[in-house]
Each structure stands twice: as structure tokens, then as C-alpha cells.
SEMAR-175274 format. One record per residue (C-alpha): residue number from 0; residue in three letters; z negated, y, x. Coordinates in nm, 3 decimals. Each point is the difference from the previous one (the first is absolute). Layout:
SEMAR-175274
(NUM ala (Z Y X))
...
END
This chain:
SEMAR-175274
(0 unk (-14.290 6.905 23.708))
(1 unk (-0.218 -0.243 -0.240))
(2 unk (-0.306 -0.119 0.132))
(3 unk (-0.315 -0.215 -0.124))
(4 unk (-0.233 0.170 -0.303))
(5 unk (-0.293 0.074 0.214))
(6 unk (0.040 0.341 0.127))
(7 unk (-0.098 0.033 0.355))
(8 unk (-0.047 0.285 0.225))
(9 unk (0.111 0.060 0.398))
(10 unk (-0.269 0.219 0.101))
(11 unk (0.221 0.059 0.363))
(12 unk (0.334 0.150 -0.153))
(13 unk (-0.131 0.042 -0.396))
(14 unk (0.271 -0.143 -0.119))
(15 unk (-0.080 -0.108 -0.379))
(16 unk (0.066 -0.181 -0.293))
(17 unk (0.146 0.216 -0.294))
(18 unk (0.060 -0.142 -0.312))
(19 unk (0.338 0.055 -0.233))
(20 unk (0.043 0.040 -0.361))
(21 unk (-0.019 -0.291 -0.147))
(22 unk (0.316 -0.183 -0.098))
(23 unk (0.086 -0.279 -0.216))
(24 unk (-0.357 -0.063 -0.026))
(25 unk (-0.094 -0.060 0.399))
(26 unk (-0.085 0.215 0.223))
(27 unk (0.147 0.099 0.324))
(28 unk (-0.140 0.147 0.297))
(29 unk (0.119 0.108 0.361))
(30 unk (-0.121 0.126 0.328))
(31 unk (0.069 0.348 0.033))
(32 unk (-0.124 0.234 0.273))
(33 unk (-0.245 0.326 -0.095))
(34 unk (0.302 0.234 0.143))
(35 unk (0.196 -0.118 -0.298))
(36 unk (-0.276 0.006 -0.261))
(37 unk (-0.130 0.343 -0.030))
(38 unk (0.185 0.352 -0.080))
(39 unk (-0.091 0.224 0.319))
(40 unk (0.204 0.318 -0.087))
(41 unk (-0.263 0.251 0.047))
(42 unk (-0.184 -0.262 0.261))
(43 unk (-0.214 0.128 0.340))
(44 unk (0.133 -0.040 0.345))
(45 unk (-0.188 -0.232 0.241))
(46 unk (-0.135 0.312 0.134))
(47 unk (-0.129 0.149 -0.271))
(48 unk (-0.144 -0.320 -0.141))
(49 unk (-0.158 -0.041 0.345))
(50 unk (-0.181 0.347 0.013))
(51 unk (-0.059 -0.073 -0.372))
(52 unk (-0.237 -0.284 0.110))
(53 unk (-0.195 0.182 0.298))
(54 unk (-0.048 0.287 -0.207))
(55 unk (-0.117 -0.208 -0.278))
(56 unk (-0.254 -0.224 0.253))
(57 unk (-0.149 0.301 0.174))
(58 unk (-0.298 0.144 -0.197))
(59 unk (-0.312 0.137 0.071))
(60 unk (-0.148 -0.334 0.077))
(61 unk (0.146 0.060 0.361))
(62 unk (-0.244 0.247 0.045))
(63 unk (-0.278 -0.286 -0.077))
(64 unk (0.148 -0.228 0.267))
(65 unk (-0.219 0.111 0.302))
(66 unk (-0.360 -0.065 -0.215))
(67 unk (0.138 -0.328 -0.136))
(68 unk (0.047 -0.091 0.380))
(69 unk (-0.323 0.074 0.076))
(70 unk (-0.118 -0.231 -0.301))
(71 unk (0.218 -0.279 0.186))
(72 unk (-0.052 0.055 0.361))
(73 unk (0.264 0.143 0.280))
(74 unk (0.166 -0.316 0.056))
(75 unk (-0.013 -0.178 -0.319))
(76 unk (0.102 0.321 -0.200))
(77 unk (0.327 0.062 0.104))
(78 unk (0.100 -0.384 -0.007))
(79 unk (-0.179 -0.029 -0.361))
(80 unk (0.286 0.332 -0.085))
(81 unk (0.235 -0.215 0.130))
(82 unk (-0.032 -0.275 -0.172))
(83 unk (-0.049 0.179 -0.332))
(84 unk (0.271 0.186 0.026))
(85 unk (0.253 -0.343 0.019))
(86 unk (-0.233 -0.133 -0.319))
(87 unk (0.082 0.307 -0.200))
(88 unk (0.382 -0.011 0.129))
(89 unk (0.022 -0.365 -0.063))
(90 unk (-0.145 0.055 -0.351))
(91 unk (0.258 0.273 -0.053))
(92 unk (0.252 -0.221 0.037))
(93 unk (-0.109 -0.248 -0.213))
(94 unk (0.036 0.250 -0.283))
(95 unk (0.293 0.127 0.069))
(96 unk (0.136 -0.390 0.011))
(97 unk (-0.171 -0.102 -0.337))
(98 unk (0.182 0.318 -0.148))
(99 unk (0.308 -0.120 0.098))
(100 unk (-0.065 -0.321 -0.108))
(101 unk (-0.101 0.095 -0.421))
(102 unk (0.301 0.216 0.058))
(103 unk (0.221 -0.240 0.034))
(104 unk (-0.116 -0.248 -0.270))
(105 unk (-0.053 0.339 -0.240))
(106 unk (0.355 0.169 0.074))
(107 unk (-0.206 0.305 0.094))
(108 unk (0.171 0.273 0.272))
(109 unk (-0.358 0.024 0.160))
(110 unk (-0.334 0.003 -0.143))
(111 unk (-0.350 0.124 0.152))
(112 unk (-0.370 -0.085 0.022))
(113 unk (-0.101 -0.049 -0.346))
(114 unk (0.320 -0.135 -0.134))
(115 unk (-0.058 -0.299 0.280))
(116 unk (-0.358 -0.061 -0.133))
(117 unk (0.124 0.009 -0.364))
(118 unk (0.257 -0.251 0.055))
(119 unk (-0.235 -0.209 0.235))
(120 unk (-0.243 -0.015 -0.324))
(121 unk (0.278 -0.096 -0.258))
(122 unk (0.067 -0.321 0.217))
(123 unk (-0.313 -0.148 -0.042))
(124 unk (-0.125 0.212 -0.363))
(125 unk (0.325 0.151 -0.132))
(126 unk (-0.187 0.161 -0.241))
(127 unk (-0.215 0.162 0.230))
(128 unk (0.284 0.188 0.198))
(129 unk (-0.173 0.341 -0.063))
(130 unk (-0.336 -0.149 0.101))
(131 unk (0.165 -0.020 0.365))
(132 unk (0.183 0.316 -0.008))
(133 unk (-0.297 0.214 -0.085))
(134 unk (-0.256 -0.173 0.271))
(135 unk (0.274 0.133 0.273))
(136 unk (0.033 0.350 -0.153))
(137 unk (-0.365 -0.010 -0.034))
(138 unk (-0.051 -0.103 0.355))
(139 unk (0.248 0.268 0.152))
(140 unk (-0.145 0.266 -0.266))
(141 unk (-0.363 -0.057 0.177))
(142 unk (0.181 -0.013 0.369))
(143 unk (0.142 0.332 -0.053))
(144 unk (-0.316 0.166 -0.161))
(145 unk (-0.183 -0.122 0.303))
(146 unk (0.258 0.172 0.219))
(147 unk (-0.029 0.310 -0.203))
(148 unk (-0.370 -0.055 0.065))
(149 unk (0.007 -0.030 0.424))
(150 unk (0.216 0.283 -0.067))
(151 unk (-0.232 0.236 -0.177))
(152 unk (-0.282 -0.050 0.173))
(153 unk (0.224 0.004 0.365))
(154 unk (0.040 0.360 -0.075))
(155 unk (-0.360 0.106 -0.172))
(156 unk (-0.146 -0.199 0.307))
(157 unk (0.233 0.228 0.269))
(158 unk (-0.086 0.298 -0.196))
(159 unk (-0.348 -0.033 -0.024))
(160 unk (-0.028 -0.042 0.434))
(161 unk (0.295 0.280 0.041))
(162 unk (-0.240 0.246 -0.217))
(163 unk (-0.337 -0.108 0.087))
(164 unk (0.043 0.011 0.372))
(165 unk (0.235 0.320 -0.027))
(166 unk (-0.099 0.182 -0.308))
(167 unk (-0.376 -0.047 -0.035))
(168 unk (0.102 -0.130 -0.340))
(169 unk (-0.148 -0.326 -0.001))
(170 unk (-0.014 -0.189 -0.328))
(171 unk (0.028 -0.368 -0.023))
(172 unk (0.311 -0.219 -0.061))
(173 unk (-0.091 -0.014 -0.397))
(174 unk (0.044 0.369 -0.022))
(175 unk (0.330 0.001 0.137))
(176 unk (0.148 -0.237 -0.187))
(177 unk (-0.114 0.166 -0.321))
(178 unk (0.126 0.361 0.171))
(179 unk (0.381 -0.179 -0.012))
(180 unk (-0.061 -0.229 -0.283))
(181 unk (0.163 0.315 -0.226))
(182 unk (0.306 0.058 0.278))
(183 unk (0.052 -0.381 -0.040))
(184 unk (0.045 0.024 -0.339))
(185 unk (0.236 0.298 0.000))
(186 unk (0.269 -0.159 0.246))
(187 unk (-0.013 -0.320 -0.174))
(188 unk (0.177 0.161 -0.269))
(189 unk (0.283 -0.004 0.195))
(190 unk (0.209 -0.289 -0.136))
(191 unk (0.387 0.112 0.164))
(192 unk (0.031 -0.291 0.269))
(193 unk (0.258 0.267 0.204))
(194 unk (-0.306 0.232 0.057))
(195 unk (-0.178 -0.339 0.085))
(196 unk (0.210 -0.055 0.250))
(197 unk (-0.059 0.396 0.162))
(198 unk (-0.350 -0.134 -0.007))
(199 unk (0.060 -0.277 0.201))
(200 unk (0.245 0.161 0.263))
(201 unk (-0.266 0.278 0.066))
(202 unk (-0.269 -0.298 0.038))
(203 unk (0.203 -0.201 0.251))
(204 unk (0.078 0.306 0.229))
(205 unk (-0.361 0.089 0.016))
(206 unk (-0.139 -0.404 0.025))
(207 unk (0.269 -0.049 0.320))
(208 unk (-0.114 0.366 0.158))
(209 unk (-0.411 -0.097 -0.084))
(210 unk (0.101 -0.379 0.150))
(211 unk (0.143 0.173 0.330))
(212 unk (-0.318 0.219 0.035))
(213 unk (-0.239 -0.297 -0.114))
(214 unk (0.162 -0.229 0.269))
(215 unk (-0.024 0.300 0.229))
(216 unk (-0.374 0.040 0.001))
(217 unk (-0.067 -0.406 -0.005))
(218 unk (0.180 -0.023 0.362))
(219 unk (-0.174 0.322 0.148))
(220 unk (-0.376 -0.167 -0.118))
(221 unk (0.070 -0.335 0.031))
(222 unk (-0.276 -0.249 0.186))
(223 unk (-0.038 -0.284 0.194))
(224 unk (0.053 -0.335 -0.231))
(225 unk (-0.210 -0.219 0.244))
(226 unk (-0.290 0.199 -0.154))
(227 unk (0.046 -0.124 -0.360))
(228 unk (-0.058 -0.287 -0.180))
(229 unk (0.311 -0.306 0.022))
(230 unk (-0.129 -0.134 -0.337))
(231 unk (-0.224 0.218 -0.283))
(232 unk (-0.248 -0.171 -0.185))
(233 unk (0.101 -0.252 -0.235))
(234 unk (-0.144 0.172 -0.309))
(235 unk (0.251 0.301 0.092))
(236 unk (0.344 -0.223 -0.033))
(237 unk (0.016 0.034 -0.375))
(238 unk (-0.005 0.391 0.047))
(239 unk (0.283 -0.037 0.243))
(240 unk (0.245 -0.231 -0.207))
(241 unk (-0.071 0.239 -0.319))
(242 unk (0.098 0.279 0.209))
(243 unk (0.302 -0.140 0.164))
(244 unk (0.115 -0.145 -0.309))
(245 unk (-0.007 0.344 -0.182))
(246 unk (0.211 0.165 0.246))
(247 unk (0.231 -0.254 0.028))
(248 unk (0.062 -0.046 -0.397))
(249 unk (0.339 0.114 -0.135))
(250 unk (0.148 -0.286 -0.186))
(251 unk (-0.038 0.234 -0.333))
(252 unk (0.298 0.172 0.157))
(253 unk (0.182 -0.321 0.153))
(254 unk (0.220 -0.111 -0.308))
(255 unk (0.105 0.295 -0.100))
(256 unk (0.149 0.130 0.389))
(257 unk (0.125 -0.397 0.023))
(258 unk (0.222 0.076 -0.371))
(259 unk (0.143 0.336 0.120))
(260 unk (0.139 -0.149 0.397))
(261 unk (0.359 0.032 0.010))
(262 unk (-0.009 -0.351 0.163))
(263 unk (-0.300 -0.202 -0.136))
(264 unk (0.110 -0.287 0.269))
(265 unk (-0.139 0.282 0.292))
(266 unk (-0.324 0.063 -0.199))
(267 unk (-0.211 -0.286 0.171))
(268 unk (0.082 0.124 0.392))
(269 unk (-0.037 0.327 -0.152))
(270 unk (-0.360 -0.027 -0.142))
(271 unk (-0.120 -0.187 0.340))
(272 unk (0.170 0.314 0.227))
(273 unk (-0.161 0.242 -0.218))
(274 unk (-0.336 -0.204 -0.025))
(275 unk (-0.001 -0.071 0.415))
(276 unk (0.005 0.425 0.021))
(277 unk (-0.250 0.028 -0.231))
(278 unk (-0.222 -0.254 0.162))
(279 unk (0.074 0.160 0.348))
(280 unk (-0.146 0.313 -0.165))
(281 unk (-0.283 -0.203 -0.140))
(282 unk (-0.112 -0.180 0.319))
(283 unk (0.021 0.297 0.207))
(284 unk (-0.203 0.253 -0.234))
(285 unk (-0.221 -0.284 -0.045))
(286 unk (-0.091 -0.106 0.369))
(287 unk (0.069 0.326 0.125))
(288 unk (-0.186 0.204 -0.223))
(289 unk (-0.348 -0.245 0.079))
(290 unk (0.080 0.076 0.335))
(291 unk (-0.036 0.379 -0.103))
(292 unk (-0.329 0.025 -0.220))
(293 unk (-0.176 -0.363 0.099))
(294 unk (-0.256 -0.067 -0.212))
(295 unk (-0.026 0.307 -0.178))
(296 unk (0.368 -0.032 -0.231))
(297 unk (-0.050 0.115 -0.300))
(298 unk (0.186 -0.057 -0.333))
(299 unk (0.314 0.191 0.097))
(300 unk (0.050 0.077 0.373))
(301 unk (0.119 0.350 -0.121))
(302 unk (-0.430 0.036 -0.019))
(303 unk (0.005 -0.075 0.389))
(304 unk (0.168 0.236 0.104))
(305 unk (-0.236 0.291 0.109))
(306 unk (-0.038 0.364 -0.117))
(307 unk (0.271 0.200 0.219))
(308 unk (0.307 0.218 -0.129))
(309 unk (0.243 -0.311 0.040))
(310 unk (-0.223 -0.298 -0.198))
(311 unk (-0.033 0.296 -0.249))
(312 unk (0.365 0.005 -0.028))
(313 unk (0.034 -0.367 -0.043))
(314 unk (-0.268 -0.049 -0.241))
(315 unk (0.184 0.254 -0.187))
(316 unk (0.368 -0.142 0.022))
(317 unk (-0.111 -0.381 -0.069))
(318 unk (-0.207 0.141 -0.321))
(319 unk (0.271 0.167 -0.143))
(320 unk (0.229 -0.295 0.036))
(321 unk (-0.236 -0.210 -0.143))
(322 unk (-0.027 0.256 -0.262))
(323 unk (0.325 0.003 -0.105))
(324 unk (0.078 -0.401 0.024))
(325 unk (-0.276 0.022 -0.278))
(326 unk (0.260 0.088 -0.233))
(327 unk (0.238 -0.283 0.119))
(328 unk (-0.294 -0.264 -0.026))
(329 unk (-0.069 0.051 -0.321))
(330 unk (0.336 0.040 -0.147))
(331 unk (-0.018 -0.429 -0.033))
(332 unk (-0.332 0.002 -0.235))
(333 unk (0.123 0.313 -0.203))
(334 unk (0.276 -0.177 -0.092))
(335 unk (-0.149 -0.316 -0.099))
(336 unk (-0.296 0.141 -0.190))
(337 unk (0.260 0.229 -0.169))
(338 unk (0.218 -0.293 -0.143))
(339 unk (-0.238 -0.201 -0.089))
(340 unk (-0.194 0.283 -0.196))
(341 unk (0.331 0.043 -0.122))
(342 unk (0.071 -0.350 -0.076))
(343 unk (-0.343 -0.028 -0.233))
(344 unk (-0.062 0.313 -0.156))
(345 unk (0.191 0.170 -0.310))
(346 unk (0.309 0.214 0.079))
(347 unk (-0.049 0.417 0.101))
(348 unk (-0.215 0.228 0.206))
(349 unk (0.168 -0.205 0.303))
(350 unk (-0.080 0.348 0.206))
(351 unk (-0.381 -0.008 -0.047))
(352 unk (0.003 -0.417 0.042))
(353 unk (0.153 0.081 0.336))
(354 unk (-0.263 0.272 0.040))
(355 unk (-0.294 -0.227 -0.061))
(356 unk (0.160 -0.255 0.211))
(357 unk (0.063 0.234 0.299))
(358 unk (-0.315 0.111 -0.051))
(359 unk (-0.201 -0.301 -0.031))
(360 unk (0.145 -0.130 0.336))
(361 unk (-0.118 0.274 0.144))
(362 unk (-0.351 -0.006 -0.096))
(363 unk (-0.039 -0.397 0.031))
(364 unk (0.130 0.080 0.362))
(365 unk (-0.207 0.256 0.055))
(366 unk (-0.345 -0.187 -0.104))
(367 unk (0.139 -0.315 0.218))
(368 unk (-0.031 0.213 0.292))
(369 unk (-0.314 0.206 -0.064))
(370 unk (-0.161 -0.319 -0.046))
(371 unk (0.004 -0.141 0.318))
(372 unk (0.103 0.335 0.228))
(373 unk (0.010 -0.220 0.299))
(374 unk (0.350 -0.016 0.092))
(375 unk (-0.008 -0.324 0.190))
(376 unk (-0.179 -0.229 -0.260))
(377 unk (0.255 0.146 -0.269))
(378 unk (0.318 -0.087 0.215))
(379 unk (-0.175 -0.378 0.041))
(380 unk (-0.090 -0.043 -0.371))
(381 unk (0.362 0.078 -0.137))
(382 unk (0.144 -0.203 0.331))
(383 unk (-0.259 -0.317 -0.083))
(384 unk (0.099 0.017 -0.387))
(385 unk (0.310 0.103 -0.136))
(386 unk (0.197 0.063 0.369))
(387 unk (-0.089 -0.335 0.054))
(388 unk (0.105 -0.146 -0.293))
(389 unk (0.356 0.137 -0.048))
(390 unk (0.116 -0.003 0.348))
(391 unk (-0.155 -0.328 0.151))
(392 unk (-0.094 -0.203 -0.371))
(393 unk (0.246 0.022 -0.215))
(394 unk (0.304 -0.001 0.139))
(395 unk (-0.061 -0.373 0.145))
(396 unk (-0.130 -0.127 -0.350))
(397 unk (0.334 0.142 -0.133))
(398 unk (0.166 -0.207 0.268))
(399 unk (-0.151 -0.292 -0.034))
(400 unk (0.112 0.062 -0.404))
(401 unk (0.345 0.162 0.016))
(402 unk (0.165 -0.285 0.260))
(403 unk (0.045 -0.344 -0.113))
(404 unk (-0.036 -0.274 0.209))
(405 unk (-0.194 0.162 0.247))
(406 unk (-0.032 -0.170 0.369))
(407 unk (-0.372 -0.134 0.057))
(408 unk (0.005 0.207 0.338))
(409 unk (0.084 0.360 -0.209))
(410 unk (-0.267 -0.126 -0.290))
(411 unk (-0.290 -0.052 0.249))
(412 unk (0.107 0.330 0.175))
(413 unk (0.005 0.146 -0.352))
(414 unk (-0.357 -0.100 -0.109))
(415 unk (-0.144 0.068 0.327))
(416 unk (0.079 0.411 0.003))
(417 unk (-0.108 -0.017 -0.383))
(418 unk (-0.351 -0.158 0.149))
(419 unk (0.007 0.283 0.236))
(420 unk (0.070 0.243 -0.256))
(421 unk (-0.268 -0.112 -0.182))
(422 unk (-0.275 -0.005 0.274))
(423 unk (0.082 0.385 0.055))
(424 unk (-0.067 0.071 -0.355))
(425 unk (-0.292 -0.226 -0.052))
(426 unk (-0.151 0.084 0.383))
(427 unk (0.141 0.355 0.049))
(428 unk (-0.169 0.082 -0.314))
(429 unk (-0.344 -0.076 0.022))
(430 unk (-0.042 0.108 0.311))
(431 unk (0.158 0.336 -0.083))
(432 unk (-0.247 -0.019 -0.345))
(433 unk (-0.240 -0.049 0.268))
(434 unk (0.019 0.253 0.176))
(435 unk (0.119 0.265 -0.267))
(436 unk (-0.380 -0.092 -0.170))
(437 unk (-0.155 0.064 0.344))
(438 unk (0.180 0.334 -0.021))
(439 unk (-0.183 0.094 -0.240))
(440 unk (-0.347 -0.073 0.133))
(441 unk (0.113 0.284 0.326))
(442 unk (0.106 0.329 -0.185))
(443 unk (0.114 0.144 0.257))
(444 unk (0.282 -0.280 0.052))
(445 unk (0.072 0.035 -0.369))
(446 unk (0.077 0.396 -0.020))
(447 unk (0.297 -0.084 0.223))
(448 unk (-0.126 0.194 0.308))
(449 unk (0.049 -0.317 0.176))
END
């Protein structure tokens, strides 16, 4: 079926324009469907691909949700979850549709984050195609450090209540983290993804037993929502967004779960099922979990939770989950710093470059999060910087560059979450600067006592 040059893009169906080999000097091009574009013989069923996407959504940042409610208010925090939550899926999809669309015009079987910012940049510079690629990898590289961050100090922060208040051993956050800055380093050695994936299994069984217990305790303490404040201070909404935003991000994971479905056409209803769980989850740990500690949530809600046997217990189970989804954090900027160190240094020793590299992540994650030891600012500076800017500003600036002939209506949509993406960076962090300086003017906030 011929058709007009100008390649154009039905966002409902995704049906696309692919283009031929040339012949006899013109070029031919046809609709064809994604179903009949890609190879899918070792492809994930819609259930897989669906707990694929909760699994990769669901973080510790859930465990933020009740403090960033109280930084919103009891009424406006769940609805500002809400709509959050349908920015981030929206933006989601607007990745996953620009993919589609350099696929087609590039005769590519799928591609992923960077390779959509690459080609973005060589339509407008095509010199500059790397320039684009390696601000994306950058971007997620700084993401997923910054998980690996919330996640090392999640457990040093746990650890340091569980043995202070049980142990008499009580040393500050700092000391902690530089007590498993060593054991860090030894598991990250590991480098077999099947032994990853052990890692992860063990995780999930202990995060789904801790979230049982966690929503357990919230509905035997919970209070009175009359008694709390509708609408938090203004000055509190940028901690709040940051914090929301960082536990919903997970478009680094997006592209490649949408280029391994079995039927990419089932992706989109897929992605919003999985997504409407997850922000079920969110809302509910969220409200619920204000409800539970009021004013007094701290960074995790896992530090709310008392001193008896069974928080004990919990603390323990969600810690060593954490622990281990260290490992599969950090797998994403090992392997980037590893190729490119590979990519621009001379040939041998590639054992003690991936040493050094392993290493280095390590320590740079560990000073991140001895810095500030204040679990709640930490979560808001990653969310207000670079959560922010992969999963709400980018992938509409991509849009806006990967479709041609955009409609007016989607362009003004476009440029209005990219304004909004922007006002959590620029907002979200100063007043997270703010109060991080402030921090340390009170040293007894700053040893991570909270």
C-alpha cells in the first residue's frame, strides 16, 4: 500500500510507516502493523510483561509516600499522587510511541532510551548523534546511582534505629554506611545476571511479606483525618512532587519490557493496568500511612514503626530486600561506566577496569549518602533532578522531536509537562538545597538520628 512521503504516526493502533529498499531509484513505503515488524520468538507473555512493570515501579520510594503527604496535606496529597502518576504514565507512553516511530523510519526491530535520544539529535545535528545518546545514558546513569543511594542509606538508616534502640550500639548513620561500604563492594563483584535474578526473587518475597506487615501496623494506629491539615504549606509542595516523582520513575526500564512483549499492540493497556495497581499501592501507603504517624513521618515509614518484636522483624525483612535490589540497581551504571572505560582506554587489564569501576560506584554512592544522611531530603533531591528529568522531561521533548507534523493540541500538551518538569527541578531544588544547608546548622538532624 503506497502512501504520501511524510511519515506519520497513529498513536491509537501504532500502526506505522516502514520504508522498503529502494528500487529503481524511488522509494517505497507501506503501512504495516508492529505485530508484523518485530521477531518475538523468545518474547514475554502479557503477564509477565505486566508483573515486569509493577515490579519495576515499586521501589523504596513507597516507603517515602506517607512524609511526602504530610508535605502536601491529607486531601491534596493523595489527589497530587494521582495526578502524577497519569503524568509519568502518559510520559511513558510517549516514549514508547517515539521508539516506534525512529524504528520504523530506521528499519530497527526495537530500540531503547538512548538510541531514541541519539536519533532525535541526528535530525536536527546529524553529526551530533552521540551528543544525544550520551546525555540519556548520562541521565539514567545518575537516576540509578541515586537509587543505589536511597538504597544504601534505607538500610544504614534501619540499622542504625534496629541497633541503637535494641543493642545499645548507637553510632550515627555515617558509621554504618562505612561498616557496609566493604560488603558493598564484595557483592558487587558479582557480574552473572542468573544469580542477579536469585537476588531479586529473595528481595520480592521479603518486600511483599514487609508490605503485608507495614500495611498491617498503619490500619491498627491509624487516626482521625479531620485532625490534619487539607492543604500543607506551600513551601512544602516541591518536597512532595520530588518525592512522588521518584517513586513513580521507571521509564529506564519501559523500552526495553515494551521490545520483549509477545504482542507490542497489548503493551499500552498493559502499562496503564500495571501502572493503575501500582498507583492503588501508592495512594493507599501514602494517605494511609499519614493517617498512621501524622506529623511525625519520617523518611521511610519503616522508621515509624515502633520498637516491638514484629516492627523489628519488618525493619529487618524490608532492609534486606533493599539490600539485595542494591545489586540490581546498580547493574545499569556498571555497565555503562564499564563500556565506556572500555570504549576510551587502551586494550587489557579489562578485570581490574571493571574492578575500579565496581568499585568507584560504590564509593561515589556511598559519599552521596553520608552526605546528606537524611533519608527524606535524599529521596527529593534525586526525584527533583534526574527522576524528574527522565521520566516527566525528556520523553515529551523527544515527542515533540521524533513525530512530524505534530497536532497544536499534543504540542501545547507537550511543552506544558516539559514546563512542569522544569519547575520541579528548578523549585524542588532549591528548596531541598535549602533545607539540606539548614541541616547542617542542627547536628543533630544531620547525624541521621532524625
Amino acid at each position: 500500500m503506497e502512501s504520501s512521503p511524510t511519515r506519520t504516526v497513529n498513536a491509537d493502533d501504532y500502526v506505522l510507516l516502514a520504508t522498503d529498499e529502494p528500487q529503481d531509484g524511488k522509494t517505497k513505503e507501506k503501512l504495516v502493523t508492529i505485530t508484523e515488524y518485530r521477531d518475538h520468538e523468545h518474547a514475554t507473555s502479557d503477564f509477565e510483561t505486566l508483573l515486569h512493570i509493577v515490579k519495576a515501579t515499586i521501589g523504596s520510594g513507597i516507603l517515602n509516600l506517607p512524609a511526602a503527604v504530610r508535605n502536601a496535606g491529607v486531601v491534596v496529597g493523595p489527589i497530587g499522587l494521582l495526578l502524577v502518576a497519569i503524568v509519568a504514565v502518559h510520559c511513558e507512553h510517549l516514549l514508547v510511541i517515539s521508539s516506534r516511530a525512529w524504528c520504523r523510519v530506521r528499519g530497527k526491530n526495537s530500540m531503547d532510551f538512548a538510541d531514541v535520544g541519539e536519533q532525535c539529535m541526528i535530525k536536527y545535528y546529524p553529526k551530533k548523534g552521540w551528543l544525544g545518546r550520551f546525555l540519556v545514558n548520562l541521565c539514567l546513569m545518575f537516576a540509578q546511582i541515586g537509587f543505589c543511594c536511597v538504597y544504601m542509606l534505607f538500610v544504614c538508616r534501619n540499622l542504625q534505629q534496629i541497633f541503637a534502640n535494641n543493642a545499645d550500639f548507637n553510632v550515627d548513620t555515617k558509621i554504618w554506611i562505612l561498616l557496609l561500604w566493604p560488603v558493598y563492594i564484595l557483592l558487587s563483584m558479582i557480574k552473572n545476571l542468573d544469580r542477579l535474578a536469585w537476588l531479586s526473587f529473595i528481595s520480592n518475597i521479603l518486600m511483599v511479606t514487609s508490605f503485608i506487615c507495614i500495611f498491617v501496623h498503619i490500619f491498627e494506629t491509624i487516626h482521625n483525618p479531620l485532625y490534619l491539615p487539607a492543604v500543607a504549606p506551600a513551601r512544602d509542595l516541591p518536597l512532595f512532587f520530588a518525592a512522588a516523582i521518584f517513586a513513580s520513575e521507571s521509564i529506564g526500564l519501559i523500552l526495553p519490557l515494551e521490545n520483549e512483549i509477545r504482542n507490542p499492540k497489548r503493551f499500552p493497556s498493559l502499562l496503564n493496568l500495571g501502572m493503575a495497581f501500582v498507583t492503588l499501592l501508592y495512594i493507599s501507603m501514602g494517605f494511609f500511612g499519614y493517617l498512621s504517624c501524622t506529623n511525625q513521618c519520617k523518611g521511610s515509614i519503616t522508621l515509624n514503626l515502633g520498637e516491638t518484636g514484629f516492627s523489628v522483624a519488618v525493619r529487618v525483612m524490608m532492609s534486606t530486600s533493599i539490600f539485595l535490589t542494591f545489586f540490581i540497581q546498580a547493574y545499569v551504571p556498571f555497565t555503562l561506566l564499564e563500556s565506556w572505560v572500555a570504549n576510551y582506554t587502551s586494550e587489557g587489564h579489562e578485570k581490574l577496569k571493571s574492578f575500579v569501576v565496581r568499585v568507584g560506584v560504590v564509593t561515589i554512592t556511598a559519599l552521596l549518602a553520608s552526605t546528606v544522611p537524611h533519608l527524606e531530603y535524599v529521596i527529593g533531591l534525586f526525584g527533583a533532578t534526574t527522576s524528574t528529568t527522565l521520566s516527566i522531561t525528556l520523553p515529551p521533548l523527544l515527542h515533540c522531536m521524533s513525530i512530524p507534523n505534530i497536532s497544536k493540541i499534543s504540542l501545547a500538551k507537550n511543552i506544558a509537562i516539559i514546563l512542569f518538569g522544569f519547575l520541579v527541578n528548578i523549585i524542588g531544588t532549591m528548596v531541598l538545597i535549602e533545607k539540606i544547608i539548614n541541616l547542617y546548622k542542627q547536628p543533630a538532624l544531620l547525624s541521621g538520628k532524625e
